[in-house]
LUMTITOR-706764 format. One line per 5 residues: number of its first residue (from 1); their letters; for each residue z, y, x of C-alpha. Coordinates in pm, 1 decimal. Layout:
<atoms>
NUM = A = Z:Y:X  ...
</atoms>
This chain:
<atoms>
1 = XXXXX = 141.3:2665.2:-2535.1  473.3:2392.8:-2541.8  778.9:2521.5:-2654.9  983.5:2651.1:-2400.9  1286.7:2415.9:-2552.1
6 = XXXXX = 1107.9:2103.1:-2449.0  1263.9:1892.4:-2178.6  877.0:1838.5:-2052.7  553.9:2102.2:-2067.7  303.6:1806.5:-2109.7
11 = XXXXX = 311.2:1411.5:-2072.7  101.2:1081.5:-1954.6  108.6:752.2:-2066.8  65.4:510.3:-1818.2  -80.0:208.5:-1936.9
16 = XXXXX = -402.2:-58.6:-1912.0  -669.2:-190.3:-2181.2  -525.7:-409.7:-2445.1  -198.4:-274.9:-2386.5  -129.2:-131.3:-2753.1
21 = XXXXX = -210.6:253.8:-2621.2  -414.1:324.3:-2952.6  -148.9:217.5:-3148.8  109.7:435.7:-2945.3  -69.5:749.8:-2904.6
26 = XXXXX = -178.4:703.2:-3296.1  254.8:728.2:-3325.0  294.9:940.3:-3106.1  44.5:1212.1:-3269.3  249.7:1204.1:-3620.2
31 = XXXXX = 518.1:1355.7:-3423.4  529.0:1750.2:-3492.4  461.9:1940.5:-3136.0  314.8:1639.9:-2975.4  -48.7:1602.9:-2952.2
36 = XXXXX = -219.6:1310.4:-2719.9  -551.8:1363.9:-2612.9  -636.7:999.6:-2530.7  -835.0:847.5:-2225.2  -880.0:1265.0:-2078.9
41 = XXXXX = -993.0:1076.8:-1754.8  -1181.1:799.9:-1842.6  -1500.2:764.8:-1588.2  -1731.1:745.1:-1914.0  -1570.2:997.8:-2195.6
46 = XXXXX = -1284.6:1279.6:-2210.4  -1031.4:1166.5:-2506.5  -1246.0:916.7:-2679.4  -1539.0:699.6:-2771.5  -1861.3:942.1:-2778.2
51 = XXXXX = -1690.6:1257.4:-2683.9  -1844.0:1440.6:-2334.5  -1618.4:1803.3:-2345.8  -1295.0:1877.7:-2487.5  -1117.9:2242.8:-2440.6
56 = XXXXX = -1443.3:2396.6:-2361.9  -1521.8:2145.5:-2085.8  -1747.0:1917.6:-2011.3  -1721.4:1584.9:-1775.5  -1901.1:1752.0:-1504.5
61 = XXXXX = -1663.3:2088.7:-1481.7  -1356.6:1831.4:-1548.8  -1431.7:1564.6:-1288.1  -1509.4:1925.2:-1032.6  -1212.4:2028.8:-1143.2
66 = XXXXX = -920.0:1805.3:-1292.6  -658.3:2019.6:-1184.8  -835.3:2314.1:-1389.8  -871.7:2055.5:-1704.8  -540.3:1951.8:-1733.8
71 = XXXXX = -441.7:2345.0:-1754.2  -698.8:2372.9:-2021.1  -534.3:2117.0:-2188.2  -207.0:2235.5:-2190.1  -246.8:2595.9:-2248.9
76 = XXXXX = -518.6:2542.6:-2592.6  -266.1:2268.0:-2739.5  41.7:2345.5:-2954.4  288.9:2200.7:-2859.0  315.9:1888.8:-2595.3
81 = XXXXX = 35.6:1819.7:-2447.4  -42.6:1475.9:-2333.8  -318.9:1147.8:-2204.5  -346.8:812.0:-2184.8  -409.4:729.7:-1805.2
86 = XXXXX = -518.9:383.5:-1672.0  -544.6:273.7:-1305.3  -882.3:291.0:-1279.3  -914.6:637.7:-1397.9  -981.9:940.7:-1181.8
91 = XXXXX = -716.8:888.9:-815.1  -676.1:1251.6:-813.3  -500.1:1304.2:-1168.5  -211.2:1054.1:-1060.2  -98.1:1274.7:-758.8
96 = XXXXX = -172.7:1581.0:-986.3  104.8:1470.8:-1282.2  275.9:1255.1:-1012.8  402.7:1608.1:-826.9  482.5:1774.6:-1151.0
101 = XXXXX = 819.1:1649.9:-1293.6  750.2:1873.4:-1591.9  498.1:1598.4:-1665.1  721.3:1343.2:-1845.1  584.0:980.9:-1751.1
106 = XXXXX = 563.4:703.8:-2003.6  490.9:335.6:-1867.7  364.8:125.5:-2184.7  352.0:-233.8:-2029.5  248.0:-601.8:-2207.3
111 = XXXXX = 258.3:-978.1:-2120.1  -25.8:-965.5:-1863.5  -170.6:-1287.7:-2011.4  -190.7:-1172.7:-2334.7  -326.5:-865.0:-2253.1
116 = XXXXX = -586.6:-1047.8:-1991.4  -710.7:-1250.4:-2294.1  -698.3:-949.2:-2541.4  -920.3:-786.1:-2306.2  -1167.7:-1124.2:-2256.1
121 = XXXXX = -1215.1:-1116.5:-2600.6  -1310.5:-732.1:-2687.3  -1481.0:-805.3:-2420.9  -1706.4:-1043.0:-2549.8  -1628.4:-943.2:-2880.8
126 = XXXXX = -1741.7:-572.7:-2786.2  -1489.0:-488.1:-3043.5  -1224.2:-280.2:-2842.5  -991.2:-201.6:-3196.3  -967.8:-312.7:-3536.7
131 = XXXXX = -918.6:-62.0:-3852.2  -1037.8:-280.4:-4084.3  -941.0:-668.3:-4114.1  -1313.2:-727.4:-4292.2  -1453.6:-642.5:-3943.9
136 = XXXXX = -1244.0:-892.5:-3733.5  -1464.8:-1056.2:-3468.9  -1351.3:-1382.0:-3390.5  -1444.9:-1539.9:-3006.5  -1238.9:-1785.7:-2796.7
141 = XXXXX = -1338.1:-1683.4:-2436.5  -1289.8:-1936.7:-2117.5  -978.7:-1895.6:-1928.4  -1088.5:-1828.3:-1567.1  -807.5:-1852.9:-1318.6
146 = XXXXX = -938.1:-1650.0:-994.5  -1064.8:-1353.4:-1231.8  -687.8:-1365.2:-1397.7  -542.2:-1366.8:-1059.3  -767.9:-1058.5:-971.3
151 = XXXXX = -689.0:-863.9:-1260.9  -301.6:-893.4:-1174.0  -303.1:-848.1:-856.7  -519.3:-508.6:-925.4  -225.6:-399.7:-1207.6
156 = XXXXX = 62.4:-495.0:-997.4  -93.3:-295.0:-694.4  -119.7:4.7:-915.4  206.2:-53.9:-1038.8  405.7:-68.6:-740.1
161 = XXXXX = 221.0:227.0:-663.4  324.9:409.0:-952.9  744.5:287.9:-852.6  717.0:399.0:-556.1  568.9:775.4:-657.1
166 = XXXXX = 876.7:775.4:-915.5  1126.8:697.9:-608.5  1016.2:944.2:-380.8  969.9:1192.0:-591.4  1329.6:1138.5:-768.5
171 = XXXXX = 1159.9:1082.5:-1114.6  1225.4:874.1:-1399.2  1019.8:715.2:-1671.0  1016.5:603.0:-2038.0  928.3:211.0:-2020.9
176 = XXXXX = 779.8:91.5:-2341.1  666.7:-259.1:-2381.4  395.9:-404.4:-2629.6  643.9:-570.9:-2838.4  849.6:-232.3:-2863.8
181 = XXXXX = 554.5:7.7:-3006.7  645.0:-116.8:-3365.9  1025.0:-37.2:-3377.8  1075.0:267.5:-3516.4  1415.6:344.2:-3318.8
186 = XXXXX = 1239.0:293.5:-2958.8  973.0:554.6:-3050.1  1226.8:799.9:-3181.1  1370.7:720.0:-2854.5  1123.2:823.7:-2698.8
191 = XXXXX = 1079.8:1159.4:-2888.2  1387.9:1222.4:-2777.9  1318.6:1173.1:-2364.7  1030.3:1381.7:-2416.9  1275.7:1639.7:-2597.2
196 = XXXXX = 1111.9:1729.8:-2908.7  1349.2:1791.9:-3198.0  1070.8:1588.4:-3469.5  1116.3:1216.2:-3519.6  836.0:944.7:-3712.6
201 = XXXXX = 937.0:894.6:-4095.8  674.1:577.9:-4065.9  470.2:373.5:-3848.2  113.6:486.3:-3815.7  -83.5:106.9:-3884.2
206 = XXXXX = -413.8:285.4:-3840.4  -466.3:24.3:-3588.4  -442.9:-333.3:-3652.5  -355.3:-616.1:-3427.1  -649.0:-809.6:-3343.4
211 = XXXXX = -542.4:-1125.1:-3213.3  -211.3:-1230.2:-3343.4  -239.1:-1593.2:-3278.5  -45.5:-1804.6:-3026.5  -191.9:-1789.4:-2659.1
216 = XXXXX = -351.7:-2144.8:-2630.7  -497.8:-2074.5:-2948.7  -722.8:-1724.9:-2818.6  -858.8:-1949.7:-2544.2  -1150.1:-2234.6:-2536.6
221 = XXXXX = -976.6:-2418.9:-2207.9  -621.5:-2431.7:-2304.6  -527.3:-2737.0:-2113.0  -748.5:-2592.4:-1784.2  -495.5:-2256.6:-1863.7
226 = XXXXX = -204.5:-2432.9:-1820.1  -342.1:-2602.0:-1549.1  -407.4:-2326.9:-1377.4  -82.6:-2124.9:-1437.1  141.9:-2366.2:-1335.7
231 = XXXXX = 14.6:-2332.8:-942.1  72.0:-1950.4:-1001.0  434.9:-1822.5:-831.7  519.3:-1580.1:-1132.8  874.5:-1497.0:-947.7
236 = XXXXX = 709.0:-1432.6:-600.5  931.4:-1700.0:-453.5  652.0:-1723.6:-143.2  731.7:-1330.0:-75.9  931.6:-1248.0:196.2
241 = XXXXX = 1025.7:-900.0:123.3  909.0:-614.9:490.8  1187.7:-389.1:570.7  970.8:-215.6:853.1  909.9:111.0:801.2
246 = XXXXX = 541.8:238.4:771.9  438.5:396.3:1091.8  203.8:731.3:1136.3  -132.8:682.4:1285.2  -25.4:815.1:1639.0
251 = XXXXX = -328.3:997.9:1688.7  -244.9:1179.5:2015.6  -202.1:830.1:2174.6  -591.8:703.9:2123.0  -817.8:719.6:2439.8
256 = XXXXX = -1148.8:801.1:2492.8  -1373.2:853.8:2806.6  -1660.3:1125.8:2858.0  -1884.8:851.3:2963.1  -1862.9:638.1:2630.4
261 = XXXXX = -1866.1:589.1:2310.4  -1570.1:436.2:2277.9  -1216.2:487.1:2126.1  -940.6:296.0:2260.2  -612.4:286.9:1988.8
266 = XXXXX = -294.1:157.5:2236.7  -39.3:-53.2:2104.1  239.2:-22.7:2324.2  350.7:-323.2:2576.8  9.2:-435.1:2499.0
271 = XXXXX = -246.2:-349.4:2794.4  -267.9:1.7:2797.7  -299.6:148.6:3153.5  -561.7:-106.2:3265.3  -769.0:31.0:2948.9
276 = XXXXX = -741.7:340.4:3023.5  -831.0:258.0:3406.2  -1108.1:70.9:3249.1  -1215.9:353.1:3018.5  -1169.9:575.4:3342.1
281 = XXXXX = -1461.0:410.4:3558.1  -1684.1:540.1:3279.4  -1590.8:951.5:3326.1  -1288.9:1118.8:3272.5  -1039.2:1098.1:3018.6
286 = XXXXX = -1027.2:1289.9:2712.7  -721.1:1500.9:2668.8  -542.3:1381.7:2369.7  -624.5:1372.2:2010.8  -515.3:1525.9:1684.9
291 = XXXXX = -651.8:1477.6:1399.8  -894.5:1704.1:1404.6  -1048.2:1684.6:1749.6  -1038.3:1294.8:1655.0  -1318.4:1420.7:1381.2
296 = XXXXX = -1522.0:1644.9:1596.0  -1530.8:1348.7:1890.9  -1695.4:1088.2:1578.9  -1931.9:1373.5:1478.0  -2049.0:1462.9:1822.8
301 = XXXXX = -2030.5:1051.0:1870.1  -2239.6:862.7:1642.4  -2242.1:463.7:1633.1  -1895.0:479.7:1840.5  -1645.1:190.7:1855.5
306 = XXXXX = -1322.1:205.4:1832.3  -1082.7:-104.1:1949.0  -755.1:-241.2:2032.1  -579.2:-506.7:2225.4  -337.7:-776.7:2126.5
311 = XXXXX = -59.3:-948.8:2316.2  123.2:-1270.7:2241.2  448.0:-1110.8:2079.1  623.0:-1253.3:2328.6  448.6:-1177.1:2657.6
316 = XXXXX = 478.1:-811.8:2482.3  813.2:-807.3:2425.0  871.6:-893.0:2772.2  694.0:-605.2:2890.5  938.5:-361.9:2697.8
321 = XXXXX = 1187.8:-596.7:2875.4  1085.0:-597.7:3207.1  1123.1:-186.4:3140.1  1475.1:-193.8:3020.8  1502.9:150.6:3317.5
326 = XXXXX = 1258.5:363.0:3056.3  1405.7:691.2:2971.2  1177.0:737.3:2658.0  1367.8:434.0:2427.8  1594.6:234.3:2625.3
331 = XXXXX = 1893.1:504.0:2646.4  1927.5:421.7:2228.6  1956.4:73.9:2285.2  2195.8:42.8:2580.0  2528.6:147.7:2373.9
336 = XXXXX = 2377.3:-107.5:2066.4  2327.2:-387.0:2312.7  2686.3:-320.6:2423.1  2866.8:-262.9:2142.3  2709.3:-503.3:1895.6
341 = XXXXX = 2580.2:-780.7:2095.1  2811.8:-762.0:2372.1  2557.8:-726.9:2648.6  2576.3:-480.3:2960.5  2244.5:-306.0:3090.6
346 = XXXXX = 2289.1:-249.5:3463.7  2413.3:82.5:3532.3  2130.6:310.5:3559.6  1899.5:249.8:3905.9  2072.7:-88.4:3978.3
351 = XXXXX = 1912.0:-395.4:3872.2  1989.5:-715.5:3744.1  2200.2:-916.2:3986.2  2032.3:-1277.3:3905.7  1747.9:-1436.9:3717.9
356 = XXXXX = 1956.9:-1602.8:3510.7  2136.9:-1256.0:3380.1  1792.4:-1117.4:3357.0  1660.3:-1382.6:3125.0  2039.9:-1389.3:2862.5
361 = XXXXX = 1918.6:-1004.9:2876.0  1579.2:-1116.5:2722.2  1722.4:-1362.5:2474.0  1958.5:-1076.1:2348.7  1679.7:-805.2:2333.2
366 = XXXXX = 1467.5:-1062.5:2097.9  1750.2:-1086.8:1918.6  1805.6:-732.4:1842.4  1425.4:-672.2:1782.4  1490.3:-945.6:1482.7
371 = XXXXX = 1770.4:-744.3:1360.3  1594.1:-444.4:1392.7  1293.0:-528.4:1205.1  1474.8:-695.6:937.9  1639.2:-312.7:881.8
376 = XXXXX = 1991.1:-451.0:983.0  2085.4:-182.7:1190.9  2091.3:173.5:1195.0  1842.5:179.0:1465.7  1491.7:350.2:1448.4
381 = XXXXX = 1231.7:109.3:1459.6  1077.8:253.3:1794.4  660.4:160.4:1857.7  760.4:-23.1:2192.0  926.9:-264.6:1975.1
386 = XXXXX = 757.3:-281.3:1624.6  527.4:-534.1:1519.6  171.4:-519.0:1564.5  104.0:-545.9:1260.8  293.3:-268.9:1163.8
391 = XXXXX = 140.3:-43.0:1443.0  -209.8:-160.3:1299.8  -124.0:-54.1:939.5  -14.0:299.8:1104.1  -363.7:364.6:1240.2
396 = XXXXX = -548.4:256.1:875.7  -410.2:580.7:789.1  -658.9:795.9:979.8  -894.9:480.2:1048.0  -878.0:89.5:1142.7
401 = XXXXX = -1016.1:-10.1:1456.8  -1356.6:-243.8:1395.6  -1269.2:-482.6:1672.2  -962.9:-640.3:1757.3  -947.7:-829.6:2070.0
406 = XXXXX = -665.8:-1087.7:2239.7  -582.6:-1034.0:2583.5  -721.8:-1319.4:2668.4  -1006.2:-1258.8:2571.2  -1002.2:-933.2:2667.8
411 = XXXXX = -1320.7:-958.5:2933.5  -1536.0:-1150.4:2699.5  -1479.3:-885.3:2389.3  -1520.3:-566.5:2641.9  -1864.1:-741.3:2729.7
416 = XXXXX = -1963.6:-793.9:2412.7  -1859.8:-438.6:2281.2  -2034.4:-262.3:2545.2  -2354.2:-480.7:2453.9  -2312.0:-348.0:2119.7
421 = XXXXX = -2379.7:18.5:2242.0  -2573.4:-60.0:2539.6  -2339.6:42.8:2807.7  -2303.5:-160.6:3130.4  -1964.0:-370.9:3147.9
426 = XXXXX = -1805.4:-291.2:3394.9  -1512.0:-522.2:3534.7  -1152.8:-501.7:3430.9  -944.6:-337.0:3712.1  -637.5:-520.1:3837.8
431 = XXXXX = -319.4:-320.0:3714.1  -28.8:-506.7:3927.9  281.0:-610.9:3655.6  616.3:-425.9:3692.3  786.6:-800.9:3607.0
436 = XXXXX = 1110.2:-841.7:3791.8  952.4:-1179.6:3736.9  661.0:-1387.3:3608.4  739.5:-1493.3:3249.1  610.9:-1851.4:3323.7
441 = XXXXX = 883.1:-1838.1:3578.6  1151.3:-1827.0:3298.3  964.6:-1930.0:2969.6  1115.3:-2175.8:2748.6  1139.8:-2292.3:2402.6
446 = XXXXX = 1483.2:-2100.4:2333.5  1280.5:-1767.1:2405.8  967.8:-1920.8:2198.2  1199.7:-1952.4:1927.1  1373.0:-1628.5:1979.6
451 = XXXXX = 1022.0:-1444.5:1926.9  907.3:-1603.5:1680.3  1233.2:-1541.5:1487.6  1169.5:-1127.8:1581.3  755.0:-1092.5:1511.5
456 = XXXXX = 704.3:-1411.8:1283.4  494.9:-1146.2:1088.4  270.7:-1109.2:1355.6  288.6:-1473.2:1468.2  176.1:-1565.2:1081.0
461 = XXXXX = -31.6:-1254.5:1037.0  -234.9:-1362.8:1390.5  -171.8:-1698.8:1422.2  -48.0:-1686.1:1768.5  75.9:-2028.4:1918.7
466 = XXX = 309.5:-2066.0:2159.1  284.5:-1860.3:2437.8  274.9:-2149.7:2731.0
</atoms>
């Protein structure tokens, strides 16, 4: 059982092969009242090389039950109980420790290059730690710049991952880097955040370092290395950082039809009520979905499709325009538009008074949706006006649809879609436009510009031209 004077009941070590774990957890185990059980959730072992059961449990009961291990584990250890946890062990254990801030975290990081080539070489070395120099394997594998790039952007996934459980949560962490596991002030340091009254007299060298040699020199392509890492953007100058909020699924919005199998996920301002008039000619309507009526339709639907429509970003946001009178989302951006851009809606029921108001209306709107999405305003970033990209990320949460189609090709994919499942096509219906007035009528390269500006994401993301 810990002692109840701890700061933490247990710990986990965050960290990656060839990251100087062994060494770490070898120091952190000559601590009194701090035991760590190694790689607990390793896909292959519990703890260590060879070993299939620790605390009276064996990999099937712990992988059936992690939740019930890592109790095992802290209740028969004396003391502070602890792992070493990599990102591709068991999903499930992160959440578990991730929720429990009386699970101190500890985030052991190295040079990713040097720990990429560490990990080439025990890799062809098959020699994963060294206790004895005698037994040194020597290799000099081949740089290989796409299997580098790979492995990064696999850590740096996990790792922003693991940030952004710390934020939300309102945790902290113990960072410890590779070159810091051999000063003997940063690991009392770290006794003390895990709040253990014991400190190390002397480093633990159990484990030697395999590889001390200068990069270039642990490689058999040096030149082709350096090559290759110079065309790598190491400060992510290319990134352009997204300050639109992740959107839910919207379940209750998707539409589906008695008569098919066929799921229809809206994006709103894209077509919607000619789909649903579409969907219509096939039976009635479904009333709307949660989540899990969505699950009972796909089981009692086998082989179904499921599908969206795009819009040119700015033939959508003119739709939202064109309905500047809705009562669902407009009311919160008449006082902005005022206020902050200087712009008057019409009072409510009277229109604009000329087509050249109308269209200064439009320019402003883009330019608010810009200032929106770019999370300059206190404004809610509302689904008539987010991005489809945005809108399509909500729905991966719950599923992605498997065909995305362009309104203008919006016959051609419905044909080909309904071929797919053997249904007869049946033509679009003609849903009349609620424009005050045709967008050709008032397009130009100012409101090009303006929407691009607002929805570049989706104009990059989509590669959307211009809209004329």
């Amino acid at each position: 059982m810990p002692d109840l004077n701890t700061r933490f009941s247990s710990f986990v070590i965050f960290a990656e092969m060839r990251t100087g774990s062994n060494f770490l957890e070898a120091n952190l185990n000559s601590l009194d009242g701090v035991t760590c059980h190694g790689e607990t959730f390793n896909p292959y072992l519990i703890g260590g090389e060879g070993k299939q059961e620790m605390f009276g449990i064996d990999m099937a009961g712990r992988d059936a039950d992690p939740a019930g291990f890592l109790r095992a584990m802290r209740m028969q250890t004396k003391g502070l109980a602890g792992f070493r946890y990599f990102s591709d062990h068991d999903p499930r254990v992160f959440d578990l420790v991730m929720a429990d801030p009386a699970c101190a975290k500890i985030i052991l990081t190295r040079n990713q290059l040097e720990s990429f080539i560490s990990w080439r070489i025990a890799m062809e070395s098959d020699q994963w730690w060294l206790a004895n120099t005698k037994h040194l394997k020597t290799v000099r594998p081949r740089f290989d710049l796409a299997e580098f790039n790979a492995r990064i952007d696999q850590l740096q996934q996990f790792q922003r991952k693991l940030v952004h459980a710390l934020q939300t949560t309102g945790q902290t962490a113990y960072y410890i880097d590779y070159e810091d596991i051999r000063d003997l002030d940063v690991l009392n340091g770290l006794a003390s955040f895990l709040g253990v009254p014991a400190r190390i007299e002397a480093l633990d060298f159990r484990f030697k370092k395999q590889n001390p040699e200068a990069i270039a020199e642990k490689v058999s392509n040096p030149l082709e290395m350096q090559q290759g890492l110079a065309t790598l953007d190491w400060f992510n100058q290319s990134h352009v950082p997204n300050f639109e909020p992740r959107r839910l699924a919207a379940v209750p919005q998707y539409v589906a039809s008695e008569g098919a199998d066929l799921l229809f996920m809206p994006i709103k301002y894209a077509p919607e009520a000619q789909l649903k008039k579409w969907l219509q000619s096939y039976g009635p309507l479904l009333p709307g979905f949660d989540r899990q009526s969505l699950r009972k339709w796909k089981a009692a639907h086998p082989g179904q499709r499921s599908f969206t429509v795009l819009r040119h970003p700015l033939a959508r946001a003119y739709a939202a325009w064109c309905d500047f009178t809705a009562k669902e989302w407009m009311p919160e951006l008449r006082p902005y538009l005022k206020r902050v851009h200087k712009f008057q809606l019409p009072p409510k029921g009277k229109p604009f008074e000329t087509m050249e108001e109308f269209r200064a209306g439009f320019l402003v709107f883009l330019e608010l949706i810009k200032h929106v999405l770019a999370g300059r305003t206190e404004l809610r970033v509302m689904a008539q006006i987010a991005s489809q990209g945005a809108i399509l990320q909500g729905f991966a949460q719950v599923q992605s649809p498997d065909l995305l189609i362009r309104e203008n090709k919006l016959a051609e994919g419905l044909t080909c879609l309904c071929a797919d499942l053997g249904l007869d096509a049946k033509a679009l219906p003609t849903v009349a436009d609620k424009h005050l007035y045709p967008l050709a009528q008032l397009y130009g390269p100012d409101l090009e510009a303006a929407a691009r500006d607002a929805y570049w994401r989706d104009y990059e993301g989509f590669g959307f031209r211009n809209w004329s």
